[in-house]
C-alpha positions, 0 to 999 in steps of 0.5 A, a space after each residue: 465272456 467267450 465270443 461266438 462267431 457261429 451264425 444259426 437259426 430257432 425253431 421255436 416249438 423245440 425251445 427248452 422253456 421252464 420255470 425258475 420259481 415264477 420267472 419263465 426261462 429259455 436254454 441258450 443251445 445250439 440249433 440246427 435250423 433254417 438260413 433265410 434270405 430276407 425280402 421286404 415286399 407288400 401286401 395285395 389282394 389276390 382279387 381285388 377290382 374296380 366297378 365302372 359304370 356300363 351306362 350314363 345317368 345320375 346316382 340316385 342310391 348308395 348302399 355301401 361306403 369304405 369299410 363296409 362287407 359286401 355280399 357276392 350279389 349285392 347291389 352297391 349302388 343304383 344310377 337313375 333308371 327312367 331314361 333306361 326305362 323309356 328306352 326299353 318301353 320304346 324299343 318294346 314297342 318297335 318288337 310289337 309294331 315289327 310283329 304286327 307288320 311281320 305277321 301282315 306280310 306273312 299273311 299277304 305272302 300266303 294268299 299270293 301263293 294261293 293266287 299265284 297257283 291260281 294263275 291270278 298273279 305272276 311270278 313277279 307278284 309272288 316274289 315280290 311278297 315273298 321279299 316282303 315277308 322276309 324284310 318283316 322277318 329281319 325287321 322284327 328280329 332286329 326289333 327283339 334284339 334292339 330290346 334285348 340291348 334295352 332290357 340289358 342297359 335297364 339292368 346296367 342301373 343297379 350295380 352288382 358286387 361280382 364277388 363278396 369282400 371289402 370295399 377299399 374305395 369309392 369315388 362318387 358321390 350321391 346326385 353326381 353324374 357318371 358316364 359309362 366306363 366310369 369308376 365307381 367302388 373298388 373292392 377286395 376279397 379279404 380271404 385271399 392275400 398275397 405278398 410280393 416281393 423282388 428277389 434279385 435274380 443271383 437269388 433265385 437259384 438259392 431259393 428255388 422254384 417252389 420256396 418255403 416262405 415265412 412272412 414276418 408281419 412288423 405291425 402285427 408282431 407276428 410271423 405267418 408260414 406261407 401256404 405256397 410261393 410262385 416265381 414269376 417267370 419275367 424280370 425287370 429289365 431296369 433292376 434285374 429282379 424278377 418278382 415273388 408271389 408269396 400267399 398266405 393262408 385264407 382268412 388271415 386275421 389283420 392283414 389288408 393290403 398295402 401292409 409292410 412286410 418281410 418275407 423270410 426264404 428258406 435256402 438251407 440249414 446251419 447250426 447256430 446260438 440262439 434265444 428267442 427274440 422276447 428275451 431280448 431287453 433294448 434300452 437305447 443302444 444297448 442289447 442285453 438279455 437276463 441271464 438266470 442261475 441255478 440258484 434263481 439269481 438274476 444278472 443283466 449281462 451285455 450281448 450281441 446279436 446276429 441275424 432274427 430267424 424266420 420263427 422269430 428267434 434271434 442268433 447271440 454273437 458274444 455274451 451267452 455261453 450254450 446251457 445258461 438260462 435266459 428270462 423269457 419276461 425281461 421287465 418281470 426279470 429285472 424287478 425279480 434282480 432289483 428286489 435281490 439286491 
């Protein structure tokens, strides 16, 4: 068994796949592929937020919980509205008293100009109802404006989604009393996610400003090629890493935020050995691979392995010479050799 040192990555879609009878098989062969720095990092929303009250009073409705899909435009949640409502018809009120009294000074003010052009009264006289007049039109002005502040508070009652998505929270319950500025749901726009990862700052000039990312996704078993990847231009002063923005592509099935996850940089090309990764069998603390001849026998050979590629393939240190065959199905490989036997 020949030792190899060389360390490499796969691109998958370039793998030499065929099948030796019913078993699916893969060529062990150099590649030249990318070298990839690795940053664990987590899943986040690119909008998510918080609604908080903009008015006092008691919840009287609910219409969405955890989990449920909310439209751009719907309304989440209703707070009691009838001290909202006397407000708004008490300040309505005050419009039309402070009309009625504006239109009275106008009509006091035209007639001393009449009379002040009659010589009945004096200049004093006429000032004085133009002032008046004047006061009345401030008075009905502050009026409308008073119930404009009113019928804005009466809206603030039935709280409204800003945008359509998920909602990851919420933190009242039916009856309870809120104030303004209290939180009431937290939602997020499952369309759009990101991940964020610290690279240390001695990396940075490796993976460059605009990055090639591939983000490996444990649970899910699976890797997602990044759509774009911002540097932020701020370090933490305390770790001495500056923080990586890694987006995804929209409506990426599975992914919420919070997830656990690898993002894999791009920083070169290096010839290396690989199989892909499902070749590898694992049972305890050993690591091996099926290998299959040329007249379809099936041995378990002992390997060693190196570093897993961005596109899931793994690097073989030592037990696969390049040209063997390696089964693709290790379980269905390994009844194919007990039957042999």
């Amino acid at each position: 068994m020949r030792k190899l040192g060389v360390i490499c990555l796969l691109l998958m879609c370039s793998a030499t796949v065929q099948a030796e009878g019913a078993l699916a098989v893969a060529s062990v062969q150099y590649r030249e592929v990318a070298q990839t720095y690795s940053a664990e990092g987590l899943v986040e929303a690119t909008r998510q937020s918080t609604v908080s009250a903009q008015i006092g009073g008691r919840v009287k409705e609910i219409n969405f919980d955890i989990g449920d899909r909310v439209s751009k435009g719907q309304v989440i949640l209703r707070i009691d509205e009838r001290e909202a409502a006397q407000a708004l018809a008490g300040s309505q009120a005050q419009v039309l008293q402070a009309q009625a009294n504006m239109q009275n000074a106008k009509a006091t003010y035209e007639r001393s100009r009449q009379l002040f052009a009659q010589k009945f009264i004096s200049q004093a006289g006429l000032d004085k109802a133009q002032a008046e007049y004047k006061v009345a039109l401030a008075q009905a002005a502050a009026s409308e404006a008073g119930a404009g502040q009113a019928s804005l508070a009466h809206g603030y009652t039935a709280v409204i989604a800003p945008y359509g998505g998920v909602v990851s929270a919420r933190m009242v319950e039916m009856g309870e009393m809120v104030m303004p500025g209290k939180p009431l749901m937290t939602g997020f726009d499952p369309s759009e996610m990101r991940v964020v990862v610290s690279v240390p700052q001695y990396k940075l000039a490796d993976i460059g400003t605009r990055p090639e990312v591939m983000v490996e996704l444990p649970s899910l078993k699976r890797r997602i090629k990044a759509a774009s990847a911002t540097v932020q231009p701020v370090a933490d002063a305390r770790t001495h890493s500056t923080q990586v923005r890694v987006y995804l592509p929209a409506n990426e099935a599975g992914v919420y935020p919070g997830m656990f996850v690898r993002a894999h940089f791009i920083v070169g090309k290096a010839s290396k050995l690989v199989i892909p990764g499902s070749a590898v069998l694992r049972r305890s603390e050993v690591v091996a691979a099926y290998v299959v001849d040329e007249k379809g026998g099936v041995k378990l050979r002992q390997i060693r392995l190196g570093e897993t590629t961005a596109e899931g393939a793994v690097e073989v240190l030592a037990g696969l010479n390049p040209g063997e065959k390696v089964a693709l199905d290790p379980v269905k490989a390994g009844m194919l050799g007990a039957k042999q036997k």
